[in-house]
N, CA, C and O atoms as a DFTB+ gen file, in Angstrom:
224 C
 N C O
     1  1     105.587      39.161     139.841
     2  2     105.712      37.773     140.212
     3  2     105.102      37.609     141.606
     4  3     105.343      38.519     142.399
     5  1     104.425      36.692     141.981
     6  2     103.505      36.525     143.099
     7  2     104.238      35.634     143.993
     8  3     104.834      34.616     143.639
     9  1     104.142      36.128     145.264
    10  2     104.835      35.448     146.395
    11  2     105.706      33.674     146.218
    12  3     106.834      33.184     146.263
    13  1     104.299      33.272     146.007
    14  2     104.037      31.765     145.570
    15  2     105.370      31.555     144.240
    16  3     106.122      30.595     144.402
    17  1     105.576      32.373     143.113
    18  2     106.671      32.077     142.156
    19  2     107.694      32.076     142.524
    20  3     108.586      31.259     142.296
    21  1     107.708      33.088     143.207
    22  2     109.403      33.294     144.328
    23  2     109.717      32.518     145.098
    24  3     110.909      32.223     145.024
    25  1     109.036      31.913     146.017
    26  2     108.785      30.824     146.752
    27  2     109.108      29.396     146.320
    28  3     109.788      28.633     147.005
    29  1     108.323      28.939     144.579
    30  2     109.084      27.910     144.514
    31  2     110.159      27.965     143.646
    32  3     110.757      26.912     143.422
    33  1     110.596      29.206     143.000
    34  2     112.114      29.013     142.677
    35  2     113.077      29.409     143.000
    36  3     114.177      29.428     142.448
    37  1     112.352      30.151     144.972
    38  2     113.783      29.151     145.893
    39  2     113.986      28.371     146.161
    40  3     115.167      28.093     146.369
    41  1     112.569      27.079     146.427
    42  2     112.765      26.111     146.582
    43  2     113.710      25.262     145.506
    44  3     114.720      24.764     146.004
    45  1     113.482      25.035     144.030
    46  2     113.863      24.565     142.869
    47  2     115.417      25.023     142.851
    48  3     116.140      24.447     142.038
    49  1     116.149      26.303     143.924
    50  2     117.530      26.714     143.833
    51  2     117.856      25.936     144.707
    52  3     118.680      25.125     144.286
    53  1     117.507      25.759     146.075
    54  2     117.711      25.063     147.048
    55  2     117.904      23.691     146.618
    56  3     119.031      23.218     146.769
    57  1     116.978      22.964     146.101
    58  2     116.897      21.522     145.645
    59  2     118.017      21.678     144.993
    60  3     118.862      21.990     145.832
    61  1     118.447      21.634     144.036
    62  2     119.202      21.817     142.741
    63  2     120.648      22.106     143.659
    64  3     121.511      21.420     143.112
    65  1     121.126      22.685     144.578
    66  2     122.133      23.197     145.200
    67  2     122.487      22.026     146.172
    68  3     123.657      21.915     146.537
    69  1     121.197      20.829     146.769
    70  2     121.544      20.115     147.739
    71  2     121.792      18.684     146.676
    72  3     122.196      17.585     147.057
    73  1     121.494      18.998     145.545
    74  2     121.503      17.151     145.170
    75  2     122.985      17.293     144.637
    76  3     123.709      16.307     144.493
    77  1     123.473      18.853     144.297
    78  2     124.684      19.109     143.764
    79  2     125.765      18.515     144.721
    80  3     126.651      17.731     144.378
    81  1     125.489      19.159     146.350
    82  2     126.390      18.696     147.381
    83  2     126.182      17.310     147.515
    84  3     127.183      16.729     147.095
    85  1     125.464      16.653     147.849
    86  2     125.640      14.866     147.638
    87  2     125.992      14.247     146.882
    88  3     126.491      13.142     147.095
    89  1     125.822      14.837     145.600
    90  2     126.824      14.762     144.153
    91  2     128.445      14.729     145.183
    92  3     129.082      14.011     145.954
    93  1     128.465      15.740     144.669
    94  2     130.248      16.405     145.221
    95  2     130.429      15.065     146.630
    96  3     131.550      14.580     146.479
    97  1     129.945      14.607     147.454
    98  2     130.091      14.251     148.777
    99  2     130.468      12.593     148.334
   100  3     131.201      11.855     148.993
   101  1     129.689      12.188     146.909
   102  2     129.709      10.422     146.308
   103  2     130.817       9.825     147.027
   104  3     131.199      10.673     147.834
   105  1     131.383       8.973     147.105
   106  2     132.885       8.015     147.130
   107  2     132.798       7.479     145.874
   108  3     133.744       7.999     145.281
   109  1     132.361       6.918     145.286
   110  2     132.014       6.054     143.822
   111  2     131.834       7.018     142.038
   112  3     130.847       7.740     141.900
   113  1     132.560       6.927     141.206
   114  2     132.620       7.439     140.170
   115  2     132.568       6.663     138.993
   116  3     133.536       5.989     138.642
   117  1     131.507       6.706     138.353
   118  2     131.615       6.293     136.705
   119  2     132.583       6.621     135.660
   120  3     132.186       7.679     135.170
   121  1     133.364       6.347     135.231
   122  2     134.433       6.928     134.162
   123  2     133.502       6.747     132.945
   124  3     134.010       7.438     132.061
   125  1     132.726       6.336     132.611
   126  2     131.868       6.682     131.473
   127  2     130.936       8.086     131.396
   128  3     131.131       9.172     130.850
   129  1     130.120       7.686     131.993
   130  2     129.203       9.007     132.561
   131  2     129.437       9.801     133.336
   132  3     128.985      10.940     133.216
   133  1     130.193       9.446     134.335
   134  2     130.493      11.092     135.210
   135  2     129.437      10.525     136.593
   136  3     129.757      11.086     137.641
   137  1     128.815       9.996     136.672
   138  2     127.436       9.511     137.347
   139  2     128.170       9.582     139.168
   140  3     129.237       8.988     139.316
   141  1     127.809      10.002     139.902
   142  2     128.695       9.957     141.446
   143  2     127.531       8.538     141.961
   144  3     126.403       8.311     141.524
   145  1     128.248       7.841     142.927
   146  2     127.313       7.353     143.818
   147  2     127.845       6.936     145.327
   148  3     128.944       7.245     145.786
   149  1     126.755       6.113     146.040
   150  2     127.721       6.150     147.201
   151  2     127.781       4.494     147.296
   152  3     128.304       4.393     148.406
   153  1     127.590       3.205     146.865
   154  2     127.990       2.632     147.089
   155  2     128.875       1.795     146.044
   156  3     129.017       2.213     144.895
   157  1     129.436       0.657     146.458
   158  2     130.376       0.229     145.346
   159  2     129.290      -0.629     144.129
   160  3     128.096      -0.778     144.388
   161  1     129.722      -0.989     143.201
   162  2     128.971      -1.426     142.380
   163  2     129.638      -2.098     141.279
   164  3     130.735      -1.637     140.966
   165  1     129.159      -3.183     140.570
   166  2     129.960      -3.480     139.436
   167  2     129.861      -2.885     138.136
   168  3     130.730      -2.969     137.268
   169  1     128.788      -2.292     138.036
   170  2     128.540      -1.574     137.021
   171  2     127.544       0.053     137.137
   172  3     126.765       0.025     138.089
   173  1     127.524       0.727     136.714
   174  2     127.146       1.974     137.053
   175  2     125.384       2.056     136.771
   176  3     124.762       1.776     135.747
   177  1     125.031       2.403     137.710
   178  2     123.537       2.707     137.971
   179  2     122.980       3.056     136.639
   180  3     122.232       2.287     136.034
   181  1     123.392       4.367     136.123
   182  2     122.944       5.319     134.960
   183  2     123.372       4.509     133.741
   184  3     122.453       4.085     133.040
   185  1     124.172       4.329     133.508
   186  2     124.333       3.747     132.044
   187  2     124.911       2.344     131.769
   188  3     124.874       1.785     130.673
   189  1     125.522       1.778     133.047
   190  2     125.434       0.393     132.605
   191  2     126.685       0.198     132.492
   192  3     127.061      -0.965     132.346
   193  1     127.573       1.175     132.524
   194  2     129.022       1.313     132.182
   195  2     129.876       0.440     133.335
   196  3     129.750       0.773     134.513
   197  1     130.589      -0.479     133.038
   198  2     131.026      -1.724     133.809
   199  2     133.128      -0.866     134.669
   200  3     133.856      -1.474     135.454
   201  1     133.359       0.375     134.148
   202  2     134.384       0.736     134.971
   203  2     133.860       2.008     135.947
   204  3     133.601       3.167     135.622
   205  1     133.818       1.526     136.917
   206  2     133.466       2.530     138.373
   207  2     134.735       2.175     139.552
   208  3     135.271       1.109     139.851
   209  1     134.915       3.450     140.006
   210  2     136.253       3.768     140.501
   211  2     135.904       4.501     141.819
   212  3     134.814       5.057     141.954
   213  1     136.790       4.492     142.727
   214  2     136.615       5.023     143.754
   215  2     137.087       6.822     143.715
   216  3     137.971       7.081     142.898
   217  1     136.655       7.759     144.371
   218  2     136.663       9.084     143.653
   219  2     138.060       9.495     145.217
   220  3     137.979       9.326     146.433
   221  1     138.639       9.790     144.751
   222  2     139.973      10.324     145.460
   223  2     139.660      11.910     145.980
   224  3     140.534      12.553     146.562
């Protein structure tokens, strides 16, 4: 495997590890989808799902 492969699938671990923590970090939760976000909303970004809850 050549420098360059290793290289971007640390990058692709890294990515994948930081969108996880801003995930985990949301205030805002979809009870349909699971979907995190950070602001309030009446209905959920991802699917449209109209109960979003604040994540405790």
């Amino acid at each position: 495997m050549s420098l360059f492969e290793r290289l971007g699938e640390r990058v692709e671990e890294f990515k994948q590890e930081a969108e996880a923590a801003r995930d985990d970090a949301a205030t805002y939760r979809c009870r349909e989808c699971e979907k995190r976000f950070y602001r309030d909303r009446d209905t959920c970004p991802e699917c449209d799902g109209d109960v979003v809850e604040i994540e405790s």
